[in-house]
Phi, psi and omega in degrees: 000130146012145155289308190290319197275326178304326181266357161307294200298310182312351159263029165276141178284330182204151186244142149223119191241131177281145130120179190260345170282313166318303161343304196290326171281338173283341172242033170050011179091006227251131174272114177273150179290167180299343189239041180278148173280184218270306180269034130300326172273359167292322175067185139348310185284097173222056190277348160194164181321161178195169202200103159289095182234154183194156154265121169291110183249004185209181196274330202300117189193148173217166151087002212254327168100167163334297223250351175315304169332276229094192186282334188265216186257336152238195210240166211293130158300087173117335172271332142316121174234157195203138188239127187234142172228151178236151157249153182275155178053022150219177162236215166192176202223123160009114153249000000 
């Protein structure tokens, strides 16, 4: 990222990014298990508190815990919506 855009965002009070593709480059694209947290999928990148919200169009998801799933082994593609916070320099989990 950028130098200039990273110290944009860190004077933010909250960052957000909307849609599963953004979602999906912010956890690197990576299918994480479900109960990985949210800010492992995260890296490095926390320049301020942030907030993910998408419909799930792809597998790629963290943070969600044990009982998030449901019964099956993934989770309905499109039916699903997820809202993620992150905080800085921390980490955070599915609301």
């Amino acid at each position: 990222m950028a130098p200039d855009l990273h110290q944009q965002l860190a004077q933010a009070t909250l960052v957000v990014f909307k849609g599963d593709l953004n979602y999906r480059k912010l956890a690197y694209d990576c299918r994480w298990p479900f109960t990985a947290k949210f800010s492992d999928a995260l890296g490095p990148f926390r320049p301020a508190p942030l907030v993910t919200l998408r419909t799930l169009k792809a597998d790629v998801i963290a943070g969600v815990g044990a009982g998030g799933r449901g019964r099956g082994s993934q989770l309905p593609a499109g039916r699903v919506c997820a809202c993620m916070f992150g905080a800085r320099g921390r980490g955070g989990n599915a609301t």
